[in-house]
C-alpha positions, -999 to 999 in steps of 0.1 A, spaced: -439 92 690 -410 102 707 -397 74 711 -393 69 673 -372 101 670 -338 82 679 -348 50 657 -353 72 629 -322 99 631 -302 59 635 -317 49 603 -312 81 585 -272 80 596 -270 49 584 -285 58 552 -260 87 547 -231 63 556 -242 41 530 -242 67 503 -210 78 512 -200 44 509 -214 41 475 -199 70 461 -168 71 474 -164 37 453 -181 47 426 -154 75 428 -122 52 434 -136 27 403 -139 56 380 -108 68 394 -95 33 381 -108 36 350 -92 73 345 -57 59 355 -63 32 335 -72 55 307 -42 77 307 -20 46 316 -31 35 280 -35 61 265 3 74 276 17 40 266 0 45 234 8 81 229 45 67 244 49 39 215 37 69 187 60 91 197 88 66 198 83 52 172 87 87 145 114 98 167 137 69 170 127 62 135 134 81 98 110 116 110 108 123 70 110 115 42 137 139 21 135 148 -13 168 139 -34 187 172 -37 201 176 -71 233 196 -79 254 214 -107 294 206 -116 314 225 -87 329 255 -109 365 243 -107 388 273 -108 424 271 -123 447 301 -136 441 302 -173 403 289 -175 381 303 -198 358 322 -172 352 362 -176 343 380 -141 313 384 -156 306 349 -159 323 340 -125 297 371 -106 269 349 -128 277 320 -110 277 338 -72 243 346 -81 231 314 -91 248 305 -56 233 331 -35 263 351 -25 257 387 -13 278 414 -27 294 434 4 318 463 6 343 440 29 334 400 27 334 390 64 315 357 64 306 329 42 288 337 11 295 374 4 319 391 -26 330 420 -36 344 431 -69 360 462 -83 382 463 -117 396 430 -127 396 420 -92 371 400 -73 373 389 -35 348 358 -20 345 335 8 333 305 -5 313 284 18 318 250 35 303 223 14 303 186 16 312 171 -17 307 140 -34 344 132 -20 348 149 9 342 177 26 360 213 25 354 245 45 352 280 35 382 295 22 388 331 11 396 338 -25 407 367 -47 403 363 -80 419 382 -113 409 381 -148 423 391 -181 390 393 -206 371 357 -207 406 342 -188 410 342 -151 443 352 -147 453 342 -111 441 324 -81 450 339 -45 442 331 -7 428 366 2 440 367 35 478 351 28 480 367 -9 490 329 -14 492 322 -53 469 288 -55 468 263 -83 436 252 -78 403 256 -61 364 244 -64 333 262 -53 304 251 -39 279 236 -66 246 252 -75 213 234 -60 197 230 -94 165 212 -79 145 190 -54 130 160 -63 102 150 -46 70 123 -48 39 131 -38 39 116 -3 73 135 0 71 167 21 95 195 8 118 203 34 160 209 35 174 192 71 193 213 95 216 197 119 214 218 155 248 227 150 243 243 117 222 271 127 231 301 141 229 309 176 212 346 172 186 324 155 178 300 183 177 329 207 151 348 181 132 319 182 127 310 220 123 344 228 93 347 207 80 315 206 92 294 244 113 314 270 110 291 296 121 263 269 150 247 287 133 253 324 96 233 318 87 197 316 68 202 280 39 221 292 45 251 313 14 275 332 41 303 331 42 307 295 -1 304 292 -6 330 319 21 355 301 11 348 267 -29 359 285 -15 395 299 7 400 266 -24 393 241 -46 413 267 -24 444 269 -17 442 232 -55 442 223 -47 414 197 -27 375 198 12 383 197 21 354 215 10 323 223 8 299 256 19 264 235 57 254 242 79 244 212 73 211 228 30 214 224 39 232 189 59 203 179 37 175 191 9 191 173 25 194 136 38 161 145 12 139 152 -21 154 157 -41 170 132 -55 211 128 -87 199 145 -94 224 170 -110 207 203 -105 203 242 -93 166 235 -66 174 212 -53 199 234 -55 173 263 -34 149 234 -11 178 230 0 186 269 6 148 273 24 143 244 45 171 253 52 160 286 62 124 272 84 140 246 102 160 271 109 129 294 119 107 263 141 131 247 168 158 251 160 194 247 182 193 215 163 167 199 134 183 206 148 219 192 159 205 164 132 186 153 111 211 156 135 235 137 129 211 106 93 201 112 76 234 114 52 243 86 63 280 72 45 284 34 34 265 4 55 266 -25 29 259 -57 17 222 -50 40 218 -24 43 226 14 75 244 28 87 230 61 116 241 84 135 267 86 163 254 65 136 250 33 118 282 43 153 305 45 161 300 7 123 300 -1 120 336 11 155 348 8 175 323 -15 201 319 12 210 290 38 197 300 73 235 309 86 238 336 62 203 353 75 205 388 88 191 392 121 156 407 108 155 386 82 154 354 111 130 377 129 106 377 100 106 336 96 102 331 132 76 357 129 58 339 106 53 308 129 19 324 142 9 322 107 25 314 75 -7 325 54 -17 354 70 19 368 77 28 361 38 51 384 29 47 386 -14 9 390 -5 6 410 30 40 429 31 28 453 55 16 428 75 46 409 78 65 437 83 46 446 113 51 414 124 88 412 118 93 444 139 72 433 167 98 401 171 128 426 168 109 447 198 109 411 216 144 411 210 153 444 221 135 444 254 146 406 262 185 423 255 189 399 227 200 427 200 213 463 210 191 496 205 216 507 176 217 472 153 172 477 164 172 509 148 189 495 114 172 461 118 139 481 117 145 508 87 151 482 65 124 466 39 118 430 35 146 418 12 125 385 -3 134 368 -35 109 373 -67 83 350 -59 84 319 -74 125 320 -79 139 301 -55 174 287 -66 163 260 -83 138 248 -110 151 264 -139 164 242 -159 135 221 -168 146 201 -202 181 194 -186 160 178 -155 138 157 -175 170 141 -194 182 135 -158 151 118 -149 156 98 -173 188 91 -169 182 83 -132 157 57 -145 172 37 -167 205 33 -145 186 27 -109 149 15 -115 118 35 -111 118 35 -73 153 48 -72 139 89 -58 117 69 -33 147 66 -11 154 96 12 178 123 17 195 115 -18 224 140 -28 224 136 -71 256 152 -82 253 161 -122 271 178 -149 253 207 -153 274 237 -160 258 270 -154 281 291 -173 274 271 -205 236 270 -195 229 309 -194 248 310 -223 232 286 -241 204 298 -235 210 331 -242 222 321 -277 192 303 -283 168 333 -277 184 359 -292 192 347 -325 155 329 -328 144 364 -324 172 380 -345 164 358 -375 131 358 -376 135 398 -372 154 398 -404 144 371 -423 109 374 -416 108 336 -405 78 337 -381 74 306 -355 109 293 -352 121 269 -326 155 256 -316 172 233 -296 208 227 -282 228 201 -266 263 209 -250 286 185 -236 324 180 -226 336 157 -257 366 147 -237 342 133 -204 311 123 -218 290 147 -198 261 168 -208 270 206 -200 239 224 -205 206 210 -227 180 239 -238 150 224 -251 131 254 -269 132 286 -269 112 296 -234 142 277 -215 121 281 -188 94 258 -199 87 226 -193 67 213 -218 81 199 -248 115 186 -253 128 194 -283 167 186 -272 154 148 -265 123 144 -282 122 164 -314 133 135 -339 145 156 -374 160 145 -408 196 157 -400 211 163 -438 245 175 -445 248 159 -405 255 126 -418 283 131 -443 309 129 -416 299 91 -415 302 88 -450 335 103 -457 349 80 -424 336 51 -443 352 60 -473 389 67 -453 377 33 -436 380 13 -471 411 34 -482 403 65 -496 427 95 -484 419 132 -480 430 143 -514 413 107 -536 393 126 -563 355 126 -562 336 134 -595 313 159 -591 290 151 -620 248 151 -624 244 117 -615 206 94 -618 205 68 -596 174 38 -602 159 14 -581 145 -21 -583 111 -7 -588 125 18 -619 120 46 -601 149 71 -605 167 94 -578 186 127 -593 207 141 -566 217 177 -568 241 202 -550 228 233 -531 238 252 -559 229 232 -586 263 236 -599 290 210 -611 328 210 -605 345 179 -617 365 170 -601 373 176 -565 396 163 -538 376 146 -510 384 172 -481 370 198 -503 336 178 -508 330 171 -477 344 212 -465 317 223 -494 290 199 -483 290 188 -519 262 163 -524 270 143 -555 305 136 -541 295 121 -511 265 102 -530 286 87 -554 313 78 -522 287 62 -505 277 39 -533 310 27 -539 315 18 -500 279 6 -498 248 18 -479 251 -10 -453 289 -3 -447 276 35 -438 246 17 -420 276 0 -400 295 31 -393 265 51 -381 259 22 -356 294 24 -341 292 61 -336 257 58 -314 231 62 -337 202 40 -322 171 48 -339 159 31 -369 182 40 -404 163 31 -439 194 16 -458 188 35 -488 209 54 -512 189 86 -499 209 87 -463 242 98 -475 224 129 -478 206 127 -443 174 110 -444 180 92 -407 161 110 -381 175 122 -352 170 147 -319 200 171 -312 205 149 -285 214 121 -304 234 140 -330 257 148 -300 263 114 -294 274 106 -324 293 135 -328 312 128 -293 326 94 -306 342 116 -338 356 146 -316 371 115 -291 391 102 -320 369 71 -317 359 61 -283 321 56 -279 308 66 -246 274 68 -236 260 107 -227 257 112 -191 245 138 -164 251 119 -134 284 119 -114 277 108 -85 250 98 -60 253 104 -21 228 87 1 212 103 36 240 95 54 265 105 29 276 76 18 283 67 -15 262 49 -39 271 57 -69 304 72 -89 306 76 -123 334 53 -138 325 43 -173 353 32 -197 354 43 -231 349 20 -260 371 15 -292 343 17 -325 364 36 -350 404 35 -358 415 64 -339 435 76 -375 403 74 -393 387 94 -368 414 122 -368 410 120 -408 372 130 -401 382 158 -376 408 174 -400 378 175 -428 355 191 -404 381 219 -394 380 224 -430 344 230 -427 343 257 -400 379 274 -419 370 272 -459 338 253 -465 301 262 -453 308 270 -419 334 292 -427 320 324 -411 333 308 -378 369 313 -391 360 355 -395 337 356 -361 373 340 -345 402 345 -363 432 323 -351 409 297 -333 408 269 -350 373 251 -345 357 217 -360 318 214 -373 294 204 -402 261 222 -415 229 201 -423 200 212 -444 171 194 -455 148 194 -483 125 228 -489 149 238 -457 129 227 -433 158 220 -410 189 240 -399 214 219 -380 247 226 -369 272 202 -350 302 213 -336 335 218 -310 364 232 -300 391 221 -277 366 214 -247 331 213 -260 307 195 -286 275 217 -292 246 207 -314 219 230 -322 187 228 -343 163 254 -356 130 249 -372 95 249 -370 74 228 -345 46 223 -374 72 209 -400 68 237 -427 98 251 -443 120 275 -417 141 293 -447 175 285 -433 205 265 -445 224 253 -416 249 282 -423 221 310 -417 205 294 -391 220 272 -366 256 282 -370 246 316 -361 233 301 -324 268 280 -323 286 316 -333 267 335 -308 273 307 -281 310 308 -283 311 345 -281 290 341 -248 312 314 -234 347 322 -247 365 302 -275 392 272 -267 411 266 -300 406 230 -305 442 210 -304 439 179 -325 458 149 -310 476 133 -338 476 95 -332 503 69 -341 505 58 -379 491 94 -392 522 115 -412 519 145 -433 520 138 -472 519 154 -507 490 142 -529 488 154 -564 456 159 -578 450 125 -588 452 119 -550 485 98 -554 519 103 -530 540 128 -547 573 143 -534 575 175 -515 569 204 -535 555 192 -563 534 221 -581 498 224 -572 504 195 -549 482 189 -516 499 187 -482 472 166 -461 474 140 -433 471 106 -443 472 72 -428 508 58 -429 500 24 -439 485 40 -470 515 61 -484 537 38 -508 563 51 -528 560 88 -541 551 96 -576 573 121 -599 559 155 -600 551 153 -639 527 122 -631 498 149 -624 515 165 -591 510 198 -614 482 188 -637 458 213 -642 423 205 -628 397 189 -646 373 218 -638 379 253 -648 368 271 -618 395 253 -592 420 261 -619 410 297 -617 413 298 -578 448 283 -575 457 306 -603 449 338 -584 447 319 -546 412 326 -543 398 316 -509 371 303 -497 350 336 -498 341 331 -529 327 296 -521 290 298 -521 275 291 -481 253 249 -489 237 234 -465 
């Protein structure tokens, strides 16, 4: 038995070396299969990671701006107006304006620093300005450091929107070197210390973030680098497991190897998730600055940047509209940070930490209120560039949109609706206006009902109304068209019309009354209906058809005798276009919003360069203007002359039957506004054009300030006696009519006894030359 003893401590050592064997290459093949793992894995994980990086990271929403304000000594802007605009913009008031952004303003006086902004031609950089005004003028333009008078100067333009799809996150890219260092050092010192000195994942930061959150009694910070933060919003999802956190560190460690520290900063800067705005999430810094504090991320006060970065822990739970108290705590915990990493002095702490969160309302960012101007944009955008046109990223959409005349617009809009009905005890009563720059083309401001606000229905573009009295304008340039002058005579006389069928159409005037005869200025200042009827039948319903074609009108016209009194259906959209080929003496040019488009890169895809077309005789055209300052001085929209005495000012009223509309189209030297008022159901409103929607027109132009239109005179129009027969008469003829009139039209001058001082036909005229009557005592028609 002994003997065994050896044989069998052999065999067992044997044994044992086999095992060893066994698992020490069981060990080396799983080892094998590990490596292997991680070797694919990490190329996979490699080709991921290169691929977003190297490639487009997001997708951008198109950024959509207003007109620059462009500044010039004599413009019609009041300081009131002007501090309007800087708050549209963001700028802070401050007692002494040190940086970008800030104003201050005391008497007549007001001193800025406009900010940097690349343009649609170039860039500019901030530039100090003082400003003086004189009432709705500004006066002068100085450098406020030099005292340097200037000539001219633009400010930044206000964001108006951001357009975005549905796969489009919401987020406004920061290059690194546009934001602030203060902020950068907020950030790492909460958020990564040891950022520039780890390889992506670093055992430093996990074993302080441990003692901190221990000692605290509660998470303040965390063990992730920006590196592990960024990998994690950047690829992975919010599943919380061991194997994500595994996919995490090596991601991090390939993104640190790949790329710079920069890249990496920034990115993350832009990629970080910081709030939801409505249906939409808010990501980066940039985006999250003016969604908490309506200002770009270089214009943040120190605890201000210490709340955003605070809110990286938690964007929900740190919400500052729904947990101030919590945020606050928050922010001041970061400032602490600050303080005891020597990143911000005890004093500027102390200050820094008595003050309250200074957020924006929630819900008012800088842009999104101007809901029926956006939708015509839209539009716009889609008929010129396709439906996929906003797919493309990073787009910078520069429009026509002026704030000045949208506030005031608006304003106009609201407070007379609620006026009127006040007074005329007109319950329910909508309106609409369209502005735009007769002399450009462009579409100033659009308010689309009376919540401007709203963005439901469209009333400015899709609110299709009988326009009345609005039509005449195309009858009486028809008429001047075949050869009638301002001063041919025009019967006004009851008058039956009948059709084929037998059926019989008695026109009337507002007032039912009759005056005989009457020179063709005054019928069309008085909105006199059997005048222009009996005009249009002699020219010829198609010929008027024509003419409405050649001013813009697009929508389907009934060629009946019933449109010379404004049966044609239009929106106030489209009564400004055919109003802006009249107050351009003729040139037809489509209505736009867009000026230019910038792609990602800045480059340009698109400038506005569109070239007017000739559709009317440019004398005819002035003939029409001079007829419709006659309106807005003597005729129905004479309250205008009274509300601005010395301004002279163009326009026509429209009414329709059982006044159920109240329209009102016109300009002065600069502008082109239409306006309509009614009901949304269709039932009467009460109001003529005169009581109705002049009164918004009035009430705009004493918001905006008044340019007294200046009437070109083009070649071949002289000045001329007419006698009352409408004929050429020598100067100073009794009772004669001095009117402009086509040149090629003016033969040889009658003798004054051929009727240059006839009496009129109708008694009442005769009565108001006799005693020079004005137009007070001219009844108000629609």
């Amino acid at each position: 038995m002994a003997a065994r003893k050896p044989r069998a401590k052999k065999k067992q050592a044997w044994y044992q070396q086999v095992n060893w064997r066994r698992w020490g290459w069981l060990a080396f093949k799983l080892g094998l299969v590990l490596f292997a793992g991680l070797l694919v894995t990490g190329i996979y994980l490699d080709s991921l990671i290169r691929d977003k990086f190297d490639g487009q990271k997001w997708q951008l929403p198109a950024l959509v701006y207003s007109r620059p304000l462009e500044l010039y000594p004599g413009q019609r802007l009041s300081q009131k107006q002007m501090l309007h605009e800087l708050k549209l913009l963001n700028y802070r008031p401050s007692s002494k304006p040190t940086s970008a952004g800030q104003y201050a303003s005391g008497g007549n006086k007001l001193v800025l620093i406009r900010r940097a902004f690349t343009f649609s031609d170039g860039g500019e950089q901030t530039r100090p300005l003082l400003l003086t005004f004189d009432g709705q003028r500004l006066k002068r333009i100085q450098n406020a450091d030099t005292l340097k008078d200037l000539g001219y100067v633009r400010m930044d333009p206000v964001l108006l929107d951001r357009l975005t799809g549905e796969e489009i996150e919401d987020r406004l890219l920061l290059r690194l070197d546009e934001v602030p260092q203060s902020f950068i050092d907020t950030l790492l010192t909460v958020e990564d210390r040891d950022f520039y000195n780890h390889g992506g994942v670093s055992l430093l930061s996990i074993g302080r973030a441990f003692f901190a959150n221990l000692k605290a009694g509660r998470a303040v910070q965390g063990g992730s680098t920006l590196t592990q933060q960024l990998a994690k919003n950047f690829f992975l999802t919010r599943e919380r497991s061991l194997w994500r956190k595994v996919q995490e560190a090596y991601m991090a460690v390939i993104m640190d190897y790949r790329y710079s520290k920069a890249q990496i900063l920034e990115t993350y800067i832009n990629e970080i998730y910081l709030g939801q705005n409505k249906a939409q999430g808010v990501y980066g810094f940039g985006l999250a600055s003016y969604f908490y504090f309506g200002l770009p991320l270089n214009e943040l006060d120190q605890d201000q940047m210490a709340l955003l970065v605070g809110m990286v822990r938690g964007p929900s739970y740190y919400d500052p509209w729904r947990y101030p108290e919590r945020a606050k705590e928050r922010r001041d915990l970061v400032l602490r940070l600050l303080l005891d990493n020597l990143k911000i002095e005890p004093p500027d702490y102390q200050v820094y930490l008595a003050r309250p969160l200074t957020l924006l309302e929630r819900g008012q960012m800088s842009y999104g209120r101007t809901p029926a101007f956006m939708s015509l944009l839209k539009r716009e955008l889609k008929d010129k560039f396709g439906d996929s046109f906003l797919s493309q990223s990073g787009l910078k959409i520069f429009t026509s949109l002026d704030p000045v005349a949208q506030l005031a617009a608006e304003q106009a809009v609201t407070s007379q609706l609620d006026r009127i009905e006040k007074e005329r005890k007109r319950p329910d009563l909508q309106g609409a206006m369209v502005i735009s720059n007769w002399r450009t083309g462009e579409i100033s401001a659009v308010v689309g009902g009376r919540d401007a606000r709203y963005a439901g229905f469209n009333r400015a573009l899709d609110a299709r109304r009988p326009i009345g009295s609005l039509v005449k304008p195309a009858v009486y340039l028809t008429g001047l068209q075949k050869g009638y002058n301002l001063a041919t005579p025009l019967r006004d006389a009851p008058l039956t019309l009948r059709n084929q069928g037998g059926q019989t159409w008695k026109p009337q005037n507002y007032d039912k009354g009759y005056r005989g005869q009457v020179p063709l200025y005054q019928a069309m200042a008085e909105s006199l209906n059997l005048p222009t009827v009996r005009l249009g039948m002699d020219v010829g319903v198609g010929k008027v058809v024509d003419t409405l074609r050649a001013l813009g009108v697009t929508q389907p016209i009934q060629a009946f005798p019933s449109l010379f009194l404004g049966t044609v259906a239009l929106s106030p959209f489209e009564v400004n276009q055919m109003y802006l080929t009249l107050a351009s003496e003729g040139l037809y040019q489509p209505l736009t919003t867009v000026r230019a488009v910038l792609g990602s890169g800045n480059q340009s895809l698109y400038q506005k360069d569109v070239k007017a077309e000739r559709r009317v005789d440019a004398r005819v055209s002035y003939l029409t203007l001079f007829t419709m300052t006659k309106v807005a001085s003597q005729g129905t929209a004479r309250s205008l002359a009274a509300r601005f005495p010395g301004a002279i000012l163009a326009g026509k009223t429209g009414t329709t039957d059982n006044l159920r509309d109240s329209w009102f189209s016109g300009l002065d030297n600069d502008e082109l506004v239409s306006v309509w008022v009614g009901r949304d159901d269709n039932q009467p409103a009460g109001l003529t054009g005169a009581n109705g929607a002049l009164q918004l027109f009035g009430d705009y132009l004493d918001r905006r300030g008044v340019n007294s239109l200046q009437l070109a005179v083009p070649k071949g129009i002289v000045w001329a006696n007419f006698s009352r027969g409408g004929k050429p008469v020598a100067s100073g003829c009794a009772g004669s009519l001095a009117l402009p009139a086509r040149l090629d039209q003016i033969g040889p001058t009658e003798a004054c006894s051929s009727g240059g001082d006839a009496r009129p036909d109708n008694p009442v005229d005769w009565f108001k030359q006799l005693f020079s009557l004005n137009e007070e005592a001219i009844p108000e028609r629609g």
